[in-house]
C-alpha positions as CSV (number, residue, x, y, z in Angstrom):
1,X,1.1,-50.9,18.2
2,X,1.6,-48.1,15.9
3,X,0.1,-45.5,18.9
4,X,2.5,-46.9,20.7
5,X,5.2,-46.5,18.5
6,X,4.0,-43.0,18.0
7,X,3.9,-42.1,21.9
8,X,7.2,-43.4,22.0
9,X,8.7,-40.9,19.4
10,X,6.9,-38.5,21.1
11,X,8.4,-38.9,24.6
12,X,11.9,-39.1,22.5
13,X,11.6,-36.0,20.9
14,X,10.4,-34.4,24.2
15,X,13.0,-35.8,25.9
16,X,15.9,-34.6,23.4
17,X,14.3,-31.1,23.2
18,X,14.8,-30.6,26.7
19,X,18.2,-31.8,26.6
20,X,19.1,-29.5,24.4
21,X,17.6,-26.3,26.5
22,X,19.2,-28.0,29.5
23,X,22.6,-27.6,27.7
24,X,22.1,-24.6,26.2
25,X,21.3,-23.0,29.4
26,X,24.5,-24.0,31.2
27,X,26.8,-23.6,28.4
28,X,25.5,-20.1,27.5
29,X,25.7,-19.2,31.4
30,X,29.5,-19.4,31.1
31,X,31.4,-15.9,31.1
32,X,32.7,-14.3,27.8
33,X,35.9,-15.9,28.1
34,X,37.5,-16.7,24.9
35,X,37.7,-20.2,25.4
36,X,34.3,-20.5,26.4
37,X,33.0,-18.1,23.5
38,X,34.5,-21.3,21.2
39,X,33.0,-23.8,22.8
40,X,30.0,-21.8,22.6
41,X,30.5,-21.6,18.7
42,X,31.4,-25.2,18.2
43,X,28.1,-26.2,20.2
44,X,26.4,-24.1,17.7
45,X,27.9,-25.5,14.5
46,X,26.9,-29.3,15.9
47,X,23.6,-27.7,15.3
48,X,24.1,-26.7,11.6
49,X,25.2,-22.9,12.7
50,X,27.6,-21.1,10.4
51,X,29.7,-19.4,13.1
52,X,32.4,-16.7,12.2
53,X,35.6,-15.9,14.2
54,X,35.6,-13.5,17.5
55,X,31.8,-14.2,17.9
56,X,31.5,-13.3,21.5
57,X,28.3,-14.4,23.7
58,X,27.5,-12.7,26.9
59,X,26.0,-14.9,29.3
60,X,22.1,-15.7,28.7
61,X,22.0,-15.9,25.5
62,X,19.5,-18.2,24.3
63,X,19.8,-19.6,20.2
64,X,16.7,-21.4,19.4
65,X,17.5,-24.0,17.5
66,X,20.6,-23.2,15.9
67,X,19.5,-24.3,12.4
68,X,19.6,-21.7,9.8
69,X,21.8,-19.5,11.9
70,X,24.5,-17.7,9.9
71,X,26.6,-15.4,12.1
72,X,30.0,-13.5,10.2
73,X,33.2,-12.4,12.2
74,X,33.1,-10.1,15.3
75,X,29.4,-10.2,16.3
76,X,28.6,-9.4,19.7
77,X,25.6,-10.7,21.4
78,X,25.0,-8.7,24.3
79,X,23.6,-10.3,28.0
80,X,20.2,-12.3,27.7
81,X,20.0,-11.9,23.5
82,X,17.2,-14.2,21.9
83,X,17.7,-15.5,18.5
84,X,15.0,-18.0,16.7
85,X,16.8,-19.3,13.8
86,X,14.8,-21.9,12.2
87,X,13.2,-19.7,9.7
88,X,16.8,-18.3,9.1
89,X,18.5,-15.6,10.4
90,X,21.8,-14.4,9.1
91,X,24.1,-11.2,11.1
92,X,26.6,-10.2,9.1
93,X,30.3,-9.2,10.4
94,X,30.9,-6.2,13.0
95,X,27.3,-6.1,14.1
96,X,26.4,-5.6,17.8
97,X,23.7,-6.6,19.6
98,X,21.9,-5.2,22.7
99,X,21.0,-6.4,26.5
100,X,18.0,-8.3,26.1
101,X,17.4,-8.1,22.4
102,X,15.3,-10.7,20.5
103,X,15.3,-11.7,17.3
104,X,12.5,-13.9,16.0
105,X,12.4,-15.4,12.3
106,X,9.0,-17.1,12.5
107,X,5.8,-16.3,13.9
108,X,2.4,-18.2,14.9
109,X,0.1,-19.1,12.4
110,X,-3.3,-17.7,12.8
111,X,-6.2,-20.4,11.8
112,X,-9.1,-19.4,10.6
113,X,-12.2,-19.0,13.1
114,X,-13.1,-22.4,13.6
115,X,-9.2,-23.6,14.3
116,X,-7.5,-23.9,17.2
117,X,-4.9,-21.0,18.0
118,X,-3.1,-24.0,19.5
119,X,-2.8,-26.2,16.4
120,X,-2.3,-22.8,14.1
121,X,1.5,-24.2,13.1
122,X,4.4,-21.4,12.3
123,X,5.2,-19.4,9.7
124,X,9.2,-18.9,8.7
125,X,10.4,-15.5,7.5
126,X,14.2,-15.0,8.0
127,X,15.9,-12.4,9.1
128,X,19.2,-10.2,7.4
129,X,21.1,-8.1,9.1
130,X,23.9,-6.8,7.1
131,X,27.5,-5.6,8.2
132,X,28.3,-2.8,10.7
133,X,24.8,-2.8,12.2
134,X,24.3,-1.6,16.1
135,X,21.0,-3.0,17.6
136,X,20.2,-1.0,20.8
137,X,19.4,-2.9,23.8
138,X,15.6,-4.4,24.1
139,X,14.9,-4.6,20.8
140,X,12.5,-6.8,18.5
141,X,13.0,-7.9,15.1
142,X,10.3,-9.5,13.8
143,X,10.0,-12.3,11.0
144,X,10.9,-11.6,7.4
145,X,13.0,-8.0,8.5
146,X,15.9,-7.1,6.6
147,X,18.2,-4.7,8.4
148,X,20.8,-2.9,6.0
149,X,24.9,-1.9,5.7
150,X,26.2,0.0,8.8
151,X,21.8,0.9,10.5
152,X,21.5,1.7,13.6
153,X,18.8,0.7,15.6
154,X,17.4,2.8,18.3
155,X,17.2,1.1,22.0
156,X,13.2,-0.3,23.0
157,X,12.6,-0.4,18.7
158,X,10.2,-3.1,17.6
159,X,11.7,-3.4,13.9
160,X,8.5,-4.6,11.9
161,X,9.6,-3.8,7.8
162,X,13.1,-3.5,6.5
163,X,15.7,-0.8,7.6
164,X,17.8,0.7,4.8
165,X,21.6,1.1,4.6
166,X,23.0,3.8,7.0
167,X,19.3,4.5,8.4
168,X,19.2,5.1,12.3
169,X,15.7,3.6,13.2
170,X,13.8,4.1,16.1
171,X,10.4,3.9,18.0
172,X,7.6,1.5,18.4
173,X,6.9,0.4,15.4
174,X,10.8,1.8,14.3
175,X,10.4,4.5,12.0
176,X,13.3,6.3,9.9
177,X,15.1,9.0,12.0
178,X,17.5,9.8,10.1
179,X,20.3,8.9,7.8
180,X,24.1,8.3,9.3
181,X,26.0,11.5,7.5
């Protein structure tokens, strides 16, 4: 009975998961309308997303799961942008974001010789980035990254440790170029 029980929930939770994706992916297939940017936003905040004003999502964006997502005013998520919030991310007001960016807050759990990489469970790390920031297009920020007041970050950058304030970044793995003047 209880196997059942539990096969059941599983099937549920399967079920709603893809629901979700099925939604996400027509909703955030829409234009950059204004109207549809809110209805983007309030989709988000039924998730538990803090969502600021003029937040404005090209299509393809994908926001995995929208937990732990805090986004300020005037953020612009370019065309095909990846965001996985459960380990937190926060983007702080006037910050864009490039084509085909990603920005992951937890990572895969490596078990120990004998485990399965399968059953290795996740690690959360989240992710700040701080006002005024421009993320060039195809960029990666990995777990537990803090990216600072007014950074740049340089187009194809994998961002694996934290970006100071005013720092243009760069490179694979992103490496101080220079600071803005």
């Amino acid at each position: 009975m209880k196997r059942d029980m539990n096969k059941s929930k599983g099937m549920l939770h399967r079920f709603l998961v893809v629901s979700y994706e099925t939604i996400m992916s027509v909703l955030f297939s829409l234009p950059r309308y204004a109207m549809f940017n809110y209805v983007k936003a309030q989709f988000l905040r039924l998730r538990g997303a803090k969502v600021g004003k003029n937040v404005i999502f090209y299509p393809g964006v994908w926001i995995e799961s929208g937990r732990n997502l805090i986004v300020g005013d005037n953020v612009d998520f370019a065309l095909d942008v990846f965001v996985g919030s459960d380990g937190g991310v926060t983007i702080g007001d006037r910050t864009l974001i490039g084509y085909r960016t990603q920005i992951l807050s937890r990572n895969h759990e490596i078990p120990n010789k004998l485990g399965r990489i399968f059953d290795g469970g996740k690690v959360p790390r989240p992710v700040i980035i701080h006002n005024d920031v421009w993320i060039g297009a195809n960029c990666i920020i990995l777990p537990g990254v803090t990216v600072g007041e007014g950074s740049v970050v340089g187009a194809g950058s994998i961002v694996t440790k934290n970006v100071g304030p005013f720092s243009i970044v760069a490179g694979n793995p992103a490496k101080l170029i220079r600071y803005r003047s």
